[in-house]
Structures are given as C-alpha cells and as structure tokens.
C-alpha positions in Angstrom: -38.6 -20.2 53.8 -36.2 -23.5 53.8 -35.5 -25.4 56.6 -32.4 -25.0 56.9 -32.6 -21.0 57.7 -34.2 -21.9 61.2 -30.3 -23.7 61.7 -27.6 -21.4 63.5 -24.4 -22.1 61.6 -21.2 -20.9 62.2 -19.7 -17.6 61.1 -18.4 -17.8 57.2 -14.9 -16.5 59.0 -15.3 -19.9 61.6 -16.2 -22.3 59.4 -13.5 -21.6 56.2 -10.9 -21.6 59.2 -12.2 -24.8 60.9 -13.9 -26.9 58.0 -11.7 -29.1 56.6 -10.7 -28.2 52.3 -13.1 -31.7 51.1 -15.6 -29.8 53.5 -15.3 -26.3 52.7 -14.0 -26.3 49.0 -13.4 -22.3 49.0 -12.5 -22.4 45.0 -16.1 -23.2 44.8 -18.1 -22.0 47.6 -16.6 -18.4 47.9 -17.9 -17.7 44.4 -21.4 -19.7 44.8 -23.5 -19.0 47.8 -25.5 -21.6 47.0 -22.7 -24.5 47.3 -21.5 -22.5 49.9 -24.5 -23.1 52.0 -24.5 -26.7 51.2 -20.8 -26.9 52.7 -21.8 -25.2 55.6 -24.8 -27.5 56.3 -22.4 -29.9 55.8 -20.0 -29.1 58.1 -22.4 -28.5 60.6 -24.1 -32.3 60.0 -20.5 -33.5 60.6 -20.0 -31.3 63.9 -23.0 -32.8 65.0 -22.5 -36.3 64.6 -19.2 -35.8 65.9 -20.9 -34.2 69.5 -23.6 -36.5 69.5 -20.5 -39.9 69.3 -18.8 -37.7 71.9 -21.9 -37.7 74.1 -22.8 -41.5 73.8 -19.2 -41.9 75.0 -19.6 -39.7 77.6 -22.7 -41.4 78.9 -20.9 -44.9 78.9 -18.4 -43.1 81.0 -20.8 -41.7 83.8 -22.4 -44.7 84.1 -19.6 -46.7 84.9 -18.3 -44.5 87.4 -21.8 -44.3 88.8 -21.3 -48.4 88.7 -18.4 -47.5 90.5 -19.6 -45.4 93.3 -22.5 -47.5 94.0 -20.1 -50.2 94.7 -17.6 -48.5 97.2 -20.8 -47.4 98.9 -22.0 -50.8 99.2 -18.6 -51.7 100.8 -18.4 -48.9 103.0 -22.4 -49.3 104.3 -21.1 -53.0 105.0 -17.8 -51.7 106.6 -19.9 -50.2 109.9 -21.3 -53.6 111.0 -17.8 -55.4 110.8 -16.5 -52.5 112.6 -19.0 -52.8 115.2 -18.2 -56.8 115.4 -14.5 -56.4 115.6 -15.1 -53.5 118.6 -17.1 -55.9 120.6 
C-alpha cells in the first residue's frame, strides 16, 4: 500500500469541476489513472496550503482582537475607580 491511499481526496466529479485545467489536465488524466492520481494529490497539496495560509491569517487576526479586548478591559477595570473619585 502507498501512502497516499490513507489521504481522503475529493470526489473525481469535485475535483475536475473545481481544479483548475494546469491542475487537472482532463486530456491526460481521464485516460491515465495514474496521472490522474498525481493531479489529484496535487490539487489537494494546493487546497491545503491554501487552508493552512488562510489559518495563519486567521490566527494574526484573533490575536489582535484578543489584543484588542484586553485593552478595553483594562480601560473599563480603571473606569470604576475614577467613577468612584468623581462620585465623592
């Protein structure tokens, strides 16, 4: 057994309606299963780089609204006090 059997790719029908031609070639892979399954590990590589960039950019984006939060919590745990002040 190869590696690459243990990977869950996308449907034939999926991935010759979403892989782009330079990806897919169908003139080539339709006819040769073994191209074909080179294509489609292919594709899937480029999926997957493509989730893992969006990820990293998600991450960058939690953290600053994390950053964010933290701060407006700082301000309002330091709002109490000067209410306090101006009350008295």
């Amino acid at each position: 057994r190869s590696k690459h059997e243990e990977i869950e790719l996308v449907s034939l029908e999926e991935f010759y309606r979403e892989a782009p031609a330079e990806i897919s070639r169908p003139a080539i892979t339709l006819s040769e299963p073994h191209q074909q399954t080179l294509a489609r590990l292919d594709w899937e590589l480029e999926q997957r780089k493509r989730l893992a960039e969006k990820y990293k950019e998600c991450l960058t984006s939690k953290e600053k609204i994390l950053k964010e939060i933290e701060v407006k919590k700082e301000y309002l745990s330091s709002l109490q006090p000067r209410l306090n002040s101006i009350m008295q």
